[in-house]
N, C-alpha and C positions, 0 to 999 in steps of 0.2 A: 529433662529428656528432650523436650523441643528446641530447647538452645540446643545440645548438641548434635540435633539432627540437623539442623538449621548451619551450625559451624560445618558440620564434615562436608554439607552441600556444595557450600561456600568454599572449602579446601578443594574439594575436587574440581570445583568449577576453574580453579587457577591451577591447579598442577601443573607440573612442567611437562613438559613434550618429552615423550621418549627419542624422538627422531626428529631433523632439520632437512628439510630437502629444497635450498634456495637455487629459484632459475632465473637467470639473467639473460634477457634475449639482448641482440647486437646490433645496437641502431634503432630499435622500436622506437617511433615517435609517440608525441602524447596522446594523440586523436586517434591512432589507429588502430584502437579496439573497440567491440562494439561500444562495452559498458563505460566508453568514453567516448561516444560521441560516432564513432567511425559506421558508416553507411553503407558502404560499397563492399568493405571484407569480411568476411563472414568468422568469427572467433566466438563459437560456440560455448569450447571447455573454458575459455578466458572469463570469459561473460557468467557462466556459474560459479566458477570459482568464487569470482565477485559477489554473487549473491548468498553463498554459502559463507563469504567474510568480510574483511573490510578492504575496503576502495579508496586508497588514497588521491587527493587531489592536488596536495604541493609536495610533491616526493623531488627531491633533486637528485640527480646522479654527483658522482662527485667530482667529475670532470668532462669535460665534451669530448672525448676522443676517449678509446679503447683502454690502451694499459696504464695511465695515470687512474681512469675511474677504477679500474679493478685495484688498483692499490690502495686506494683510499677504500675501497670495501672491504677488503679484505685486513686492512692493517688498523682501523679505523682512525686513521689520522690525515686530518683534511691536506689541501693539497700545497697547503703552508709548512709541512713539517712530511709530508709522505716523502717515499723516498724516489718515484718514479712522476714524475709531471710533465712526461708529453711520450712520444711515441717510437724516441729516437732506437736506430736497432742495434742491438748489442756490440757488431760488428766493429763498431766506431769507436769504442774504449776496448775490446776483445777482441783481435782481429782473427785468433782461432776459432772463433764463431761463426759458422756460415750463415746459420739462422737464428731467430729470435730478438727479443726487443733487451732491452739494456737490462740487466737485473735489478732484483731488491738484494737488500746487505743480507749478507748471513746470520746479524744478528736483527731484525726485522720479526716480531712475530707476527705472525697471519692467526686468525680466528680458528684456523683448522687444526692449527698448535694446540688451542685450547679445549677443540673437541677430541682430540688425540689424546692430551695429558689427560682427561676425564675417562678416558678409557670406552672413546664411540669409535666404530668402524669410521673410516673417512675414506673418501675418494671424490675425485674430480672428473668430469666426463663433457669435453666442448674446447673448447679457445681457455689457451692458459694467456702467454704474452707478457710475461713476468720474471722473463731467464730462460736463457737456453739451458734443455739438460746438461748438466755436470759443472754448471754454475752454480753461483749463489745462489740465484732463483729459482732453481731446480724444486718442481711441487713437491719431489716427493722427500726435498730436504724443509718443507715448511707444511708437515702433519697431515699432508694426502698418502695414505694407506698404499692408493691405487690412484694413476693418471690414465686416461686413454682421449687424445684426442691428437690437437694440435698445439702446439706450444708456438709456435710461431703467425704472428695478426699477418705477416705477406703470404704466409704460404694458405691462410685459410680464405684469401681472395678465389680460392676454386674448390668446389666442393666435390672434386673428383681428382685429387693428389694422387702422387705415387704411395703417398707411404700416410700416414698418422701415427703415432710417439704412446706404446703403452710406457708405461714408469719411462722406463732408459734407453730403451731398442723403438728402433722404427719394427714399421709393421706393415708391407707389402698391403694397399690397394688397390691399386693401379697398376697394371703393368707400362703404360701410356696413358700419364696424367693429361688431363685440359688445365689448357693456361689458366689462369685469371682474366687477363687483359688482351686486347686483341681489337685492330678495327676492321671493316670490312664495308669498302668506298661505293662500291657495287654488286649489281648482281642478288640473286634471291638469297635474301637473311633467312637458315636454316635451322630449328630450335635441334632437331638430331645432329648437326656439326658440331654441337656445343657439349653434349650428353656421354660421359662415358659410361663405363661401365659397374662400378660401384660408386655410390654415392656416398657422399660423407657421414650425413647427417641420421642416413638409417643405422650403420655403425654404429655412431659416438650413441643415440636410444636405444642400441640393441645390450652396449654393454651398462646403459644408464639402469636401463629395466633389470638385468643381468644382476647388478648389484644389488639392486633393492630384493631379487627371489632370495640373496644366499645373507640375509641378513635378519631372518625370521624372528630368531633368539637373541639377538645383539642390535645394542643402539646405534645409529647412523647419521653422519652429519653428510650428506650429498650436497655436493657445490655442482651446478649442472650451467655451466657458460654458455648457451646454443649460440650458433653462429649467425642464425636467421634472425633478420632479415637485410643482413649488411649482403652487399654485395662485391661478388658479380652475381647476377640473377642467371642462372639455371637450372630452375626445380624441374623435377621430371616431370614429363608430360601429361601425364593423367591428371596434375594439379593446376597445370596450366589451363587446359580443356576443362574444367569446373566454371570458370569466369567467361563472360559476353567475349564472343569475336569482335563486335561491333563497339567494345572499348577501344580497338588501337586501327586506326586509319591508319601507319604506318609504324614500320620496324626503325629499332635502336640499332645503328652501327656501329656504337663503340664510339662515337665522336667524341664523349666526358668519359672517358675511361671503362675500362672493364668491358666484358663482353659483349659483342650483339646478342640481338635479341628480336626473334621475330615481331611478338607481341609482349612491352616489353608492362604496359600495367597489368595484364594479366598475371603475368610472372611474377611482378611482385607481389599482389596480391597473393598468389598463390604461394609465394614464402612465408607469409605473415599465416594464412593457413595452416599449411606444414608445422608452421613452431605451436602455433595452437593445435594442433592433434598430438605432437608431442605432450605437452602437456595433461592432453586428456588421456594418453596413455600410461604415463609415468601417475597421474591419479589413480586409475585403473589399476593400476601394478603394487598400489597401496592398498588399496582395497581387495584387492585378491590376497594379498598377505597378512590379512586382517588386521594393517596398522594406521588406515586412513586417517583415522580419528585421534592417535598418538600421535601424528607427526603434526610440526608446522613446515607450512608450508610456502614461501615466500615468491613473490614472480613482480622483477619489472624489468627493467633496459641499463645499459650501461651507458647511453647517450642518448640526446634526441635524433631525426630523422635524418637520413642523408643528406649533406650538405651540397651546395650548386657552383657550376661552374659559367660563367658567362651565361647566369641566367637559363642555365641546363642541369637538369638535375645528374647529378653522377652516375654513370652508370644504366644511365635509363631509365631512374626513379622522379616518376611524377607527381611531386608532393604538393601540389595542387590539385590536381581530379582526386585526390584522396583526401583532402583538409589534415594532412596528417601533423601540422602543428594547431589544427584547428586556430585562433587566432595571435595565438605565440609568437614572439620576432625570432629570427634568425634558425639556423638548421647546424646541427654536428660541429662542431668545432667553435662552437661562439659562447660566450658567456652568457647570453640574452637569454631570456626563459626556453627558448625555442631547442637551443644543444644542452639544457642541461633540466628541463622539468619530465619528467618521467610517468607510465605508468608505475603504479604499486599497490598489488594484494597482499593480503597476508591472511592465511585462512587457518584454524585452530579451532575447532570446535568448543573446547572443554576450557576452551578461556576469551577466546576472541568473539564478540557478538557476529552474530548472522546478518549481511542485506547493511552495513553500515557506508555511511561515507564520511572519510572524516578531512579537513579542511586544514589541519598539523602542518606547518611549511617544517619540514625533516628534509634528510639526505643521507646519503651512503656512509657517510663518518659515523651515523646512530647504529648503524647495525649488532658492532663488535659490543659494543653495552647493550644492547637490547636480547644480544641472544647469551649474554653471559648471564642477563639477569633471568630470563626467560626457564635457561635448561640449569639455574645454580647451579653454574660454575666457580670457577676458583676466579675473582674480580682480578685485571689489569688496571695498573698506574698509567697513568700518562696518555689516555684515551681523548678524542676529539669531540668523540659526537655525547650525544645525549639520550638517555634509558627509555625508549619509547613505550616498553610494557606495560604500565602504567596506562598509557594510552588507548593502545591497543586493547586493553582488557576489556575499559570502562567504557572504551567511546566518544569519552569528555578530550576536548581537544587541549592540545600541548601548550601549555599560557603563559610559561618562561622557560627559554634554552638561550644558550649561547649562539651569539650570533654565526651564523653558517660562511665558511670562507673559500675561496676559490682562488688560485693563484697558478693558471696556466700560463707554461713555459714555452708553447707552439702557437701557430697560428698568430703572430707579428706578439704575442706579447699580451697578456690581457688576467687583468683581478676583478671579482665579484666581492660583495661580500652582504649580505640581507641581514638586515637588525630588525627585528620586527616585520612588520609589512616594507620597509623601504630596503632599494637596494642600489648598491651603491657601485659603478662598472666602471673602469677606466680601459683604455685600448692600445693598440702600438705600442705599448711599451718597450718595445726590442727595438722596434724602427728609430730613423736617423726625426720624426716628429709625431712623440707617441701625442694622444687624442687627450681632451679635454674630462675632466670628471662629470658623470652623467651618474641624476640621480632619479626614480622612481619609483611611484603609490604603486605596491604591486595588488593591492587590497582594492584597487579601481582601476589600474590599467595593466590588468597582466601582457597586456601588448605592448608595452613599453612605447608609448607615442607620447609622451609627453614628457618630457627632461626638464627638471626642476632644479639642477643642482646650481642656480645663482641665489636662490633663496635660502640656499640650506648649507652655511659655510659651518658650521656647528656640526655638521652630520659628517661634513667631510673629513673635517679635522678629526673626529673620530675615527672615523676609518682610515686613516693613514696612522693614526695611533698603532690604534688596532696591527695594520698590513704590517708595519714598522717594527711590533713584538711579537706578532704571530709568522711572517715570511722566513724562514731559517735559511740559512747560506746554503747551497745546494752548486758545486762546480758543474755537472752533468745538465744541470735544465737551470741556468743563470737566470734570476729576473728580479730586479731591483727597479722600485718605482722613482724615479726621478727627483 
């Protein structure tokens, strides 16, 4: 009798999740939440989350820029074999494309395919960037139920559009959108010049929240892409006025792109804010529908922090008075830990320990195995990453996986690829003299200050093995290592 009360404990302790509800913020650096480190921004709901589950500390994205990492999360096939690996926009192979970024093939499954064929509610709500409607990449031909957001990564540089994309139809927000981009050489930097009239981002949580009321009795896989804290920075004002005046001695004119900004760290921070009350809201909206505790619940970033321009942060982002790589090399778009290590929670009561931190070097390719294995689904062939559940469950950290791979096609050219603790970067690779191989302890120098790779021609030769069987011919994002 006490064995089996003992086993059912144990069963229910691992159950599957009735519900998935995974948020991926946009541009979140590693540092910039509390329960990692960050000082100045205040991420309350982030910060419990964490405490009510686990905290990851080597989460990778699976690319440094926007639509290669969401295909590699979403397809779970690293950026050797995914079908999108850089940002290029649809327009340029599709010229009847006004908007959106290049697609995925029609035969491409996305994870949302396989919440669908299970027969879970699915929808999408944030930044798609994977096809323009009535392409191949069209979400709602790759097992999103429901889309409402923005499909296209240019047009969601302003969080005050004309219009934002349910499924196929736009959808009137604006009668007079704000740009994106804009400088302004003189004269008082205005934060209301910048503010329209419907915000984006209340929207895309009104219909996030919206879906989770009308799905009481039925299971749900919510993919929620929030857009924050990528810029241009124009949160409304009352989030602004939260943070010190006496942070910005002076306003952003737009000199690195994107819009001024009177006070322009305030502003950021106060996006980073914003995405963390989302969150606490979309908790909330669980727990009022008494499924808090059946869902899992996942949250981290699609890249690291905004990347700089002549020693200026883009956009007005000062990723220094924040530490937002803490001490990480490089920002957004670089293979160095800096554009590609991430926040990563993952909270589940009924199988994931409470208050953990686990030290697992994982990335976005693990996802599509971890949540097949998680909600026992029907398993896919030909998957990249590796079953983290296991993990997750017990706590015990991850102690063999295949080595993690990165093969981005922008930004002059550039492959990662970490075997263990070491990791191994080569650069330029598109330019007329790509860069040298550079190797690194990431187990002692996650700052990557120390390049080893004249010692380690064995490691290297491995990984061009490796780059050589695992990089697939790709015409649209070309990159061949030399």
């Amino acid at each position: 009798m006490r064995f089996l009360i003992l086993l059912s404990l144990l069963t229910s302790l691992h159950a599957a999740p009735r519900n998935v509800v995974f948020i991926l913020a946009d541009d979140l650096g590693w540092g910039e939440l509390g329960c990692y480190g960050q000082e100045k921004i205040r991420t309350p709901h982030l910060d419990q989350l964490a405490k009510e589950g686990m905290r990851f500390t080597q989460y990778y994205s699976g690319a440094p820029t926007c639509a290669p990492s969401r295909c590699v999360l979403l397809s779970g096939k690293h950026l050797g074999h995914a079908d999108i690996r850089g940002n290029q926009q649809a327009s340029i192979q599709f010229p009847q494309f006004s908007e959106g970024q290049h697609p995925i093939s029609s035969d491409t499954w996305l994870i949302s395919q396989s919440f669908q064929e299970a027969g879970y509610a699915t929808a999408a709500m944030g930044k798609w960037g994977l096809g323009p409607v009535g392409s191949s990449g069209d979400p709602n031909k790759h097992g999103f139920d429901e889309f409402f957001g923005y499909n296209c990564q240019a047009v969601a540089h302003s969080f005050y559009p004309k219009f934002l994309w349910r499924n196929d139809k736009q959808e009137l927000l604006n009668e007079t959108a704000i740009p994106g981009h804009a400088k302004q050489s003189k004269g008082e930097v205005r934060m209301a010049d910048w503010i329209g009239k419907n915000y984006s981002s209340t929207a895309i949580l009104r219909e996030a929240l919206q879906f989770i009321d009308k799905q009481q009795k039925e299971k749900f896989f919510l993919f929620l892409p929030f857009i924050e804290p990528h810029v241009a920075m124009h949160p409304p004002q009352e989030s602004v006025d939260l943070y010190p005046r006496e942070w910005d001695e002076k306003p952003y004119r737009g000199e690195a792109g994107y819009l001024p900004h009177p006070r322009p760290r305030a502003a950021y921070a106060a996006m980073i804010s914003d995405l963390d009350r989302h969150v606490g809201q979309v908790v909330a909206a669980l727990r009022k529908n008494g499924v808090l505790d059946d869902t899992l619940i996942i949250f981290t970033s699609d890249n690291g922090t905004t990347h700089r321009s002549n020693d200026q942060g883009i956009g007005g982002v000062d990723s220094d008075f924040f530490h937002s790589t803490r001490d990480l090399r490089d920002f957004k778009g670089s293979v160095y830990e800096g554009g590609l290590r991430v926040p990563m929670i993952a909270r589940y009561p009924a199988a994931i320990p409470a208050g953990k931190v686990n030290d697992s070097s994982c990335y976005a390719a693990d996802w599509f195995p971890t949540l097949i294995a998680s909600c026992e689904l029907k398993p896919r062939d030909g998957l990249d990453g590796e079953n983290l559940w296991p993990t997750l469950t017990s706590a015990r950290p991850l102690t063999k996986r295949k080595p993690m791979l990165w093969a981005f096609a922008e930004y002059g050219g550039q492959v990662a690829l970490r075997i263990g603790d070491k990791k191994v970067i080569r650069r330029g690779l598109l330019t007329k003299n790509p860069g040298p191989w550079e190797v690194y302890d990431i187990s002692h120098d996650r700052g990557e200050t120390h390049n080893f790779a004249a010692s380690e021609p064995a490691l290297i030769l491995q990984a061009e093995k490796i780059f050589s069987k695992e990089i697939k011919e790709n015409e649209v994002f070309p990159l061949r290592l030399p």
